[in-house]
DOVEX-690499 format. One record per residue: chain; x, y, z of N, C-alpha, C, O in turn; residue in one letter. Coordinates in Angstrom, 3 decimals. Each point is the difference from the previous one (the first is absolute). Layout:
<atoms>
- A:X:Y:Z:X:Y:Z:X:Y:Z:X:Y:Z:A
...
</atoms>
This chain:
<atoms>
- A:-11.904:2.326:-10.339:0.463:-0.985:-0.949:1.519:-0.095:0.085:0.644:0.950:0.444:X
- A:-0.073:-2.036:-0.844:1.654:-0.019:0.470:0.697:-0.174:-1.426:0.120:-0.885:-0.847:X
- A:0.217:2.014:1.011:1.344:0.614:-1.111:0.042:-1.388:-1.086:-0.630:-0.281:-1.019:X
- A:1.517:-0.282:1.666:0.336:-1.329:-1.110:-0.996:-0.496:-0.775:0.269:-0.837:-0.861:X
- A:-1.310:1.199:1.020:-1.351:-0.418:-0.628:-0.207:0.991:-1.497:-0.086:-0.116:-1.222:X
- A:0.078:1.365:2.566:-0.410:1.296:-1.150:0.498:0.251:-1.311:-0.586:0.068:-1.080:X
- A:2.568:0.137:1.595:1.070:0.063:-0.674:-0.455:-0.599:-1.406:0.004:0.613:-1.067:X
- A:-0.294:-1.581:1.222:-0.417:-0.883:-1.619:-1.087:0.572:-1.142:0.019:-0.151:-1.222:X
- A:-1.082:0.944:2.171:-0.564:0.609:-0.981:0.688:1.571:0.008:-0.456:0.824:-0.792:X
- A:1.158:-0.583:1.376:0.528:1.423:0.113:0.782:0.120:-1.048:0.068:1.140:-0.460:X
- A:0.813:-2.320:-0.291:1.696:0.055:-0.795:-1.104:-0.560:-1.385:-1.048:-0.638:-0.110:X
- A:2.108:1.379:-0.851:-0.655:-0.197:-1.637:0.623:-1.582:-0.192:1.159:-0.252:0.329:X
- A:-1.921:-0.607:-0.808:0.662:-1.371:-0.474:1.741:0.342:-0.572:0.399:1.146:-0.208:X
- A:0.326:-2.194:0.057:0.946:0.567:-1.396:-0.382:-0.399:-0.905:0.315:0.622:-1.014:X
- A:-1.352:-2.079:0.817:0.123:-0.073:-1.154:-1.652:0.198:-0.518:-0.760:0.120:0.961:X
- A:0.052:-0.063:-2.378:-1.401:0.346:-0.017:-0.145:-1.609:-0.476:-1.142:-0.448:0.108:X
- A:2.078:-0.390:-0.577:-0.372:-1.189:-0.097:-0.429:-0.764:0.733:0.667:-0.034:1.034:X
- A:-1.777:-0.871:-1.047:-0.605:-1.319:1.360:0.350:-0.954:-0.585:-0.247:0.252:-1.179:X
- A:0.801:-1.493:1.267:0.280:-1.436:-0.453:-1.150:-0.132:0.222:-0.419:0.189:1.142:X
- A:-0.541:-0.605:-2.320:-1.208:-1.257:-0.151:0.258:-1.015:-0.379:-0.928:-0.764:0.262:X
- A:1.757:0.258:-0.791:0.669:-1.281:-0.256:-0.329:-1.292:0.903:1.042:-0.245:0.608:X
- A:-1.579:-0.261:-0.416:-0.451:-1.234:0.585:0.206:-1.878:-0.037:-0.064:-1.139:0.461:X
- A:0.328:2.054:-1.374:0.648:-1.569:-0.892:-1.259:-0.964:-0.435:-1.123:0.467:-0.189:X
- A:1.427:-1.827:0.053:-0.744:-0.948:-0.264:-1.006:-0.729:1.250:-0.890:-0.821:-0.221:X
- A:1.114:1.120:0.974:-0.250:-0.625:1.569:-1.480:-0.049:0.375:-0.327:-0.561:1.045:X
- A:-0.828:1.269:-2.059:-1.368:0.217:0.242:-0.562:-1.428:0.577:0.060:-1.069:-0.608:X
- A:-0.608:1.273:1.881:-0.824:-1.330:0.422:-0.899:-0.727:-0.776:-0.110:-1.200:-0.251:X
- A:-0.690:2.488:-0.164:-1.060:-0.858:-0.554:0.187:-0.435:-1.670:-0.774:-0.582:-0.760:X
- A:1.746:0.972:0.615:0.756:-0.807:-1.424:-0.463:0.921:-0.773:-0.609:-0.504:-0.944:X
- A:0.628:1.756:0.923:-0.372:0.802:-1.157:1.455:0.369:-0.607:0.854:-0.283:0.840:X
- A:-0.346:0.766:-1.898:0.747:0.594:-0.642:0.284:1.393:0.575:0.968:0.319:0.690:X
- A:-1.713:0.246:-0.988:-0.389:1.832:0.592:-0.303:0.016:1.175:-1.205:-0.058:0.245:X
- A:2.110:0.136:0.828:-0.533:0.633:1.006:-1.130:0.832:0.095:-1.012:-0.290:0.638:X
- A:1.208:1.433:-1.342:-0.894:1.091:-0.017:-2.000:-0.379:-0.076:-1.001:0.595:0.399:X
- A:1.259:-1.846:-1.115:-1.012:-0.912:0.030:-0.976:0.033:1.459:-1.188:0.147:0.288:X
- A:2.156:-0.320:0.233:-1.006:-0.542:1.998:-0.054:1.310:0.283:-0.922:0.318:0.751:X
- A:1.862:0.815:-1.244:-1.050:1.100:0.692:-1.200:0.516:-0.875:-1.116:0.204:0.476:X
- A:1.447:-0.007:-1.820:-1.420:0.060:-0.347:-0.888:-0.855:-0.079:-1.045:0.134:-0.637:X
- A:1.408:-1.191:1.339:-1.209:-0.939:0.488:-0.794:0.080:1.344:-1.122:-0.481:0.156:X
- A:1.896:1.198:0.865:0.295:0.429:1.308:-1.308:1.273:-0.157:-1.053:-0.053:0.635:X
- A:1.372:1.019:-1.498:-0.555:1.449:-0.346:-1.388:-0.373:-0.171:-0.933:0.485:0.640:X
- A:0.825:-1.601:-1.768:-1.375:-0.179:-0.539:-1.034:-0.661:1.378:-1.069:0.415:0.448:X
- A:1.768:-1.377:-0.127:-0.893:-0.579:1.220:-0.204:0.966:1.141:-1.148:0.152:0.416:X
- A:2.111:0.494:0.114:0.025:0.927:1.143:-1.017:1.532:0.085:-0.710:0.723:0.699:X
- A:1.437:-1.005:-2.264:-0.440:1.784:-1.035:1.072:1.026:1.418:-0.503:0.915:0.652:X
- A:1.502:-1.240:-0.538:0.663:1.502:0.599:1.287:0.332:-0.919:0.483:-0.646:-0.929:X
- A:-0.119:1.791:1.469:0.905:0.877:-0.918:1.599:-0.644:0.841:0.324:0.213:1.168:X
- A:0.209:-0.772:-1.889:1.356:-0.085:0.735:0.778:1.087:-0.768:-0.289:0.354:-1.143:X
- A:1.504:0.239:2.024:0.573:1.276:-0.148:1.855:-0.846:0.333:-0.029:-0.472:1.136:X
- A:0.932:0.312:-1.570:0.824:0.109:0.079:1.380:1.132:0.920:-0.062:1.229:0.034:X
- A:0.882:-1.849:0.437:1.068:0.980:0.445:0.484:0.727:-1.058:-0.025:1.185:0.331:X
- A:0.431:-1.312:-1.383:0.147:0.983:-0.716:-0.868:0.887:-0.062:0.374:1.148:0.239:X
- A:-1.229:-1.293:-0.440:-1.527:1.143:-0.138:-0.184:0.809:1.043:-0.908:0.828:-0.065:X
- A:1.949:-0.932:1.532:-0.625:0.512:0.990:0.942:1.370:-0.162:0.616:0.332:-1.012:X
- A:-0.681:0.468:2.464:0.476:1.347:-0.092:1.567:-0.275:0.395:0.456:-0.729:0.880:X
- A:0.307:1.687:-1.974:1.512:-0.008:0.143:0.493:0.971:0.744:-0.310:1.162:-0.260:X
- A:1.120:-1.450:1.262:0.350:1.051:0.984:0.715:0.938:-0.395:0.365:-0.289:-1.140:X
- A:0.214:1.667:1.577:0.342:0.690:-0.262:1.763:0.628:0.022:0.551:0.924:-0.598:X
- A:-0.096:-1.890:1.538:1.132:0.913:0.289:1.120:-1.345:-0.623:-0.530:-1.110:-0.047:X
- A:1.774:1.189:-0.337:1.019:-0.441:-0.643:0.993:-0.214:0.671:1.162:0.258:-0.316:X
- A:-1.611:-0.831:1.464:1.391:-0.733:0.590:0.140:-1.578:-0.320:-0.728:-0.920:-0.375:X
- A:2.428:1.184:0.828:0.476:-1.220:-0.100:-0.362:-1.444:1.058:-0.902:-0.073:0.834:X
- A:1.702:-0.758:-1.115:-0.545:-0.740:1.394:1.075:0.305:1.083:-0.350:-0.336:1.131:X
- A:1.490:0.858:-1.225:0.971:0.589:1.182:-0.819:1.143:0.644:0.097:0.105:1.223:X
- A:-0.989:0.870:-1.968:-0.546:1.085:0.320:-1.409:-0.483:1.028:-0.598:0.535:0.933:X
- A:0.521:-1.322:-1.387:-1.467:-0.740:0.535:0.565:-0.858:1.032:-0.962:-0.434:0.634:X
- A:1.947:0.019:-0.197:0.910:-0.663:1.163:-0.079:1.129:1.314:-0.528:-0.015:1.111:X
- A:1.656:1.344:-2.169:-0.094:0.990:1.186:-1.078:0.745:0.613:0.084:0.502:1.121:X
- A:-1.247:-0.429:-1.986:-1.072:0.239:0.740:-0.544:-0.591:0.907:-0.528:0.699:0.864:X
- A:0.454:-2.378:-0.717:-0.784:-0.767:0.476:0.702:-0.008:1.321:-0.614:0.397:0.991:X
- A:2.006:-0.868:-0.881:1.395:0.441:0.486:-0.097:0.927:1.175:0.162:-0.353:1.168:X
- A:-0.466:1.683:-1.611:0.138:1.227:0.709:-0.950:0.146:0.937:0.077:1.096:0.554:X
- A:-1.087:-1.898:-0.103:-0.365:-0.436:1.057:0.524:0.054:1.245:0.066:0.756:0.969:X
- A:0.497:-2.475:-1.560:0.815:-0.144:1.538:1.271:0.546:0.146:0.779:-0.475:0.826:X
- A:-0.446:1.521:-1.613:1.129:1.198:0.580:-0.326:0.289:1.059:0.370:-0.360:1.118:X
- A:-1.546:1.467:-1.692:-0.890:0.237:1.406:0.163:-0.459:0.765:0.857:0.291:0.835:X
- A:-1.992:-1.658:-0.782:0.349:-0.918:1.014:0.822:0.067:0.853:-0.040:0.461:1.141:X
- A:0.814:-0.938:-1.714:2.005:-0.285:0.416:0.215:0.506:1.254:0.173:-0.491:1.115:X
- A:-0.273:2.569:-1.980:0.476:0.849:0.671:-0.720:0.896:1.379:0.369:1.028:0.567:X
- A:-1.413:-1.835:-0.370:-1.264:0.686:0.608:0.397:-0.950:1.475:0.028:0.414:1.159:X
- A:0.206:-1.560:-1.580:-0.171:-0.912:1.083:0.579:0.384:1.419:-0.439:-0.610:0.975:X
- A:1.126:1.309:-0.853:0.718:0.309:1.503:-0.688:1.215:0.151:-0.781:-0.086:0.948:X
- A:0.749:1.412:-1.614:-0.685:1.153:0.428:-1.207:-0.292:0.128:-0.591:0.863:0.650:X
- A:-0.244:-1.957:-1.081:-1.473:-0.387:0.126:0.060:-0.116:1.214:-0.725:0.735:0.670:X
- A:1.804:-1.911:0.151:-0.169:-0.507:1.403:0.462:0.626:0.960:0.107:-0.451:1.141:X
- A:0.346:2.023:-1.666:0.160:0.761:0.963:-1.317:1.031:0.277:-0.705:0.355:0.944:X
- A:0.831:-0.137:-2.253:-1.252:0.868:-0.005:-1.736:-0.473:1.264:-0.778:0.686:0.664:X
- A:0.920:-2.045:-0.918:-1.165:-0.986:0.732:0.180:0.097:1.369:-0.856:-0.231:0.854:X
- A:1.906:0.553:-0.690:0.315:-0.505:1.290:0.164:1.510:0.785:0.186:0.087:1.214:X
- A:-0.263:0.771:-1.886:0.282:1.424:0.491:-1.372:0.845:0.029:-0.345:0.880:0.788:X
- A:-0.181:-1.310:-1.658:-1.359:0.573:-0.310:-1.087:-1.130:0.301:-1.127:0.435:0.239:X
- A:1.222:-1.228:-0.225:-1.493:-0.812:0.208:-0.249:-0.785:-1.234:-0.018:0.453:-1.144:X
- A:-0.214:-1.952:1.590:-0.377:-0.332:-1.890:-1.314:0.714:-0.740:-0.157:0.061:-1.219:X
- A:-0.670:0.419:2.141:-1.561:0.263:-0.351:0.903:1.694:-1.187:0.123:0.172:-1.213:X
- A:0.151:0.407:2.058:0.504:0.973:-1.178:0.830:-0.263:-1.026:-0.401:0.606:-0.994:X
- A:1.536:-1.336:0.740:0.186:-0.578:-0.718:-0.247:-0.571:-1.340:0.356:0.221:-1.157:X
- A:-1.032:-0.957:1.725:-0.654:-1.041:-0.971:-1.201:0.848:-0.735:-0.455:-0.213:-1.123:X
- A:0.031:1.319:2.137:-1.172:0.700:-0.498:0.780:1.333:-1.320:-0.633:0.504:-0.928:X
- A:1.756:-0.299:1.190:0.961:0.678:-1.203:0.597:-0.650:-0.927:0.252:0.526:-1.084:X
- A:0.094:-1.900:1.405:0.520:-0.773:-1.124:-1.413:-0.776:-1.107:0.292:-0.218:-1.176:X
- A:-1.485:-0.075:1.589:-1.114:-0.047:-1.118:-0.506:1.652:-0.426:-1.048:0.191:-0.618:X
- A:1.550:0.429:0.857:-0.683:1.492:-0.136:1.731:-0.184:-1.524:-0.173:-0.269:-1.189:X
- A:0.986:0.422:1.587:1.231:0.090:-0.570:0.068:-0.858:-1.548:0.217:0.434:-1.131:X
- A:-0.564:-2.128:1.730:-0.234:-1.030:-1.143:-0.960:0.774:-0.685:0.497:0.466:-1.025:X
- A:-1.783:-0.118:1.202:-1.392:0.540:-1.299:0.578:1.180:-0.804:0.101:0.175:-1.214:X
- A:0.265:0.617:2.329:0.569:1.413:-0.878:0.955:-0.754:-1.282:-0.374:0.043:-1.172:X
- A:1.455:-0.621:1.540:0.617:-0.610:-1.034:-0.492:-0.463:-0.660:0.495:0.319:-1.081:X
- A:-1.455:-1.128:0.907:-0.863:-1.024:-0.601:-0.401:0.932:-0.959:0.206:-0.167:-1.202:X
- A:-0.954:1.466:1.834:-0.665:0.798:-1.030:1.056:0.703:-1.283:-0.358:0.406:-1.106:X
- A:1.359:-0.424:1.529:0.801:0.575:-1.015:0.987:-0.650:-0.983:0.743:0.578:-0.795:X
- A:-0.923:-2.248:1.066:0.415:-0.735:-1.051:-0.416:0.127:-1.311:0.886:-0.311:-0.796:X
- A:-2.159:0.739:0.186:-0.205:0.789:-1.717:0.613:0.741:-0.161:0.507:0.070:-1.120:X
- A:-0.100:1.158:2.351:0.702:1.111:-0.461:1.138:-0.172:0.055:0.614:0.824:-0.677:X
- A:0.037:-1.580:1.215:1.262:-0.152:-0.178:0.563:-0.794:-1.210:0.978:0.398:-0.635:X
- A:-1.654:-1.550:0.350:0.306:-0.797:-1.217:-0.295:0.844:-0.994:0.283:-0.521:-1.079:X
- A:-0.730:1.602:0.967:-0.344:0.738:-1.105:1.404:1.010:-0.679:0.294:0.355:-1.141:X
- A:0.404:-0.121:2.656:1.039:0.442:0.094:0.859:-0.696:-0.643:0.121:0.220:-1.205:X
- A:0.495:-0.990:1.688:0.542:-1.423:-0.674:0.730:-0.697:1.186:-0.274:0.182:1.186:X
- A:1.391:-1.131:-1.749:0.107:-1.314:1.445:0.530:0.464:0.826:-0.445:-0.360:1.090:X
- A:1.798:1.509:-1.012:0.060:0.520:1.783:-1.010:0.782:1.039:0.113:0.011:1.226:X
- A:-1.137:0.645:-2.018:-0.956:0.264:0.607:-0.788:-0.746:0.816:-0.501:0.163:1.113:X
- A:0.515:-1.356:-2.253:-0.901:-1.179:0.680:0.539:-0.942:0.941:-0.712:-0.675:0.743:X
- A:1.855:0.630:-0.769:1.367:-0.716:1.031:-0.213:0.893:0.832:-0.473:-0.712:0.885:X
- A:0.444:2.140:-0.304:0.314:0.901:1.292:-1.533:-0.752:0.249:0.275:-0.934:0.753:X
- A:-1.501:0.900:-0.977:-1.010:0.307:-0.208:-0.051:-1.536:0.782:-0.355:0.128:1.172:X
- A:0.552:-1.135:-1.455:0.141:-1.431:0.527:0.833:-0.076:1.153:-0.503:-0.817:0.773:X
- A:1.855:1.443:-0.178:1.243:0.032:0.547:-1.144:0.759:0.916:-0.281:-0.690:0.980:X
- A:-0.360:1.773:-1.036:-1.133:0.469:1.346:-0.835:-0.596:0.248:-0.369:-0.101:1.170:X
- A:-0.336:-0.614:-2.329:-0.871:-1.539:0.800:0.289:-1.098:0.881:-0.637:-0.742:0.747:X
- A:1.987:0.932:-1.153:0.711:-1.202:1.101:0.519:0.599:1.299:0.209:-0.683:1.003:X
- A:0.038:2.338:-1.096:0.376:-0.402:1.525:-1.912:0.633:0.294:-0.552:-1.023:0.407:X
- A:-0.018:1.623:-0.429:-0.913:0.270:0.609:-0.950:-1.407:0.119:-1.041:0.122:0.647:X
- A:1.418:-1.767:-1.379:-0.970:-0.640:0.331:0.818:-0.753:0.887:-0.589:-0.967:0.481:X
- A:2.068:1.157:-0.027:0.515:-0.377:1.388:-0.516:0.274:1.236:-0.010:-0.786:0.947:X
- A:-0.570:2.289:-0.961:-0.774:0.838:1.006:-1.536:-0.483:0.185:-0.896:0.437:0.721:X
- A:0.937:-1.534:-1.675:-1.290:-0.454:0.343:0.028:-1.085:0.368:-1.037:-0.591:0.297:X
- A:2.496:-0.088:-0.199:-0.293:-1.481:0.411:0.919:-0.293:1.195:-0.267:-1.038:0.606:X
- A:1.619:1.991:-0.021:0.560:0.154:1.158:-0.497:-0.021:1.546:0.355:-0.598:1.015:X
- A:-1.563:1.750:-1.414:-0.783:0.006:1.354:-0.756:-1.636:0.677:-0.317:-0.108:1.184:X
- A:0.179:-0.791:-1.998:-0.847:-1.041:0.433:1.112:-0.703:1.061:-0.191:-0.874:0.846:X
- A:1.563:1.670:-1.259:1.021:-1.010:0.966:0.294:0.590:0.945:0.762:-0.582:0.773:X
- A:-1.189:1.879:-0.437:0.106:1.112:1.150:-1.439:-0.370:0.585:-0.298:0.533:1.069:X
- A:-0.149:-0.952:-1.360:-1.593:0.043:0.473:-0.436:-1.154:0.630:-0.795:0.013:0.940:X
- A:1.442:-1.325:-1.573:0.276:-1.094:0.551:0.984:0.314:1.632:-0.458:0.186:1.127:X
- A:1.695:-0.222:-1.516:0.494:0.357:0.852:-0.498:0.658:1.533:0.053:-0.480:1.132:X
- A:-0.428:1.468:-1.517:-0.590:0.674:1.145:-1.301:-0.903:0.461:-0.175:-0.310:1.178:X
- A:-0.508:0.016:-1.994:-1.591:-0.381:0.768:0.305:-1.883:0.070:-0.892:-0.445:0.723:X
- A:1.433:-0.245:-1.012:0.063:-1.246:0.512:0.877:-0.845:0.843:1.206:0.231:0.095:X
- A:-1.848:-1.298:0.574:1.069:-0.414:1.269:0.891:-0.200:-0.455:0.186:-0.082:-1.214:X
- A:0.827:-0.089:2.312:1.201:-1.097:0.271:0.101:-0.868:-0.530:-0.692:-0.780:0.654:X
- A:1.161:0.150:-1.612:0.157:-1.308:-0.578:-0.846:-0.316:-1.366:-0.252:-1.063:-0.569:X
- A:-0.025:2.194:0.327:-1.142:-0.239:-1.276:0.225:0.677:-1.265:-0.739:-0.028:-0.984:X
- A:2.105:0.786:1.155:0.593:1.134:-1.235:0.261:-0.607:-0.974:-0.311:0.464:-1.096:X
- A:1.101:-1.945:1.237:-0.191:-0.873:-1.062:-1.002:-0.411:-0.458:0.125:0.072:-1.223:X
- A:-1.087:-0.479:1.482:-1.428:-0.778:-0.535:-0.460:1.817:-0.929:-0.435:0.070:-1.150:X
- A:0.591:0.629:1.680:-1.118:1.176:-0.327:0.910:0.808:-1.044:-0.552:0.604:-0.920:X
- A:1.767:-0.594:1.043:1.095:0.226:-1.046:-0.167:-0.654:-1.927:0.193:0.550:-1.085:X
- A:-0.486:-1.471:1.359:-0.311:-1.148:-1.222:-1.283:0.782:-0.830:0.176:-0.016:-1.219:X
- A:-1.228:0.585:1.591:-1.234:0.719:-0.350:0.540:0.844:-1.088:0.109:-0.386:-1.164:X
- A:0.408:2.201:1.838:0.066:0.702:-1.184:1.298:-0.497:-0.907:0.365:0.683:-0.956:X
- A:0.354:-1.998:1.341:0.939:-0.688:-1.627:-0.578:-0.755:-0.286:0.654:-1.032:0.145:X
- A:-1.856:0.773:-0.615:-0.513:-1.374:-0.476:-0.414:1.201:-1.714:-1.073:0.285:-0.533:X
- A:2.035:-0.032:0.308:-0.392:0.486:-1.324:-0.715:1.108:-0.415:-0.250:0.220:-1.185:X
- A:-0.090:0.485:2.095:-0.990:1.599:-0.288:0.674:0.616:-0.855:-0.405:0.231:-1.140:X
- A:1.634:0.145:1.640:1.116:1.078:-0.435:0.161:-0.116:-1.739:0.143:0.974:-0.740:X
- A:-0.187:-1.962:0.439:0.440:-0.382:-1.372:-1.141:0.314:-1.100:0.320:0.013:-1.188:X
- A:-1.333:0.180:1.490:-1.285:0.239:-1.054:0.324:1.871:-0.580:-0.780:0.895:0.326:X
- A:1.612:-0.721:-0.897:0.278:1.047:-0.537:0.395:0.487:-1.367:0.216:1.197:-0.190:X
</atoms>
């Protein structure tokens, strides 16, 4: 699942208030909104549940705090990018790439424990997801390289940047 998603149920609202306020605008010309859903309920007969009603996350960051987490990614990233393409090129992408998804899960697994810690935990904890998911996406350009013709590094280059890298 990708962070920016999670993050939202992860952080406590700030506020416990929901605007229901709707104004006057009801289509079907009722007064009360609230009207069409318990009109909705009766015909349907299901339980509608509200965002307020749902589960409030736990941890109390800010939205700068929730930046640097999301953020601390492509530190990683960043900083991975040249030792990745050495690493590929010295070792083989097949090993590689086979240490950098071994590298990304381990991390993966320890994002509860680290947020539990609190946000630099979870920043080192992200900052190793990013370079170890460099190690997973470097080798495709060592691998290219080596196994395709003359004249085709461009066409076959375009593949692993068409956006993989970024689902994090």
């Amino acid at each position: 699942m990708c962070l920016s998603v999670a993050i939202v149920a992860m952080v406590k609202s700030e506020s416990n208030e929901t605007n229901t306020d709707l104004g006057n605008e009801c289509p079907l010309g009722l007064e009360d909104p609230s009207e069409v859903i318990n009109q909705l309920k009766a015909k349907l007969s299901l339980n509608v549940h509200f965002q307020s009603d749902a589960y409030e996350g736990e941890f109390a960051w800010n939205e700068e705090e929730q930046g640097l987490i999301l953020g601390s990614y492509f530190w990683g990233n960043i900083l991975g990018q040249i030792p990745g393409g050495y690493l590929s090129e010295r070792f083989g992408g097949k090993r590689v790439f086979t240490f950098g998804m071994f590298g990304t899960s381990l991390a993966t697994l320890f994002i509860p424990l680290a947020s539990s810690y609190g946000v630099g935990a979870f920043i080192a904890v992200r900052i190793i997801q990013g370079l170890t998911q460099v190690l997973s996406f470097n080798p495709f350009l060592t691998h290219f390289d080596l196994k395709c013709a003359t004249g085709f590094h461009g066409r076959l280059y375009v593949l692993p940047h068409s956006k993989m890298d970024t689902i994090a």
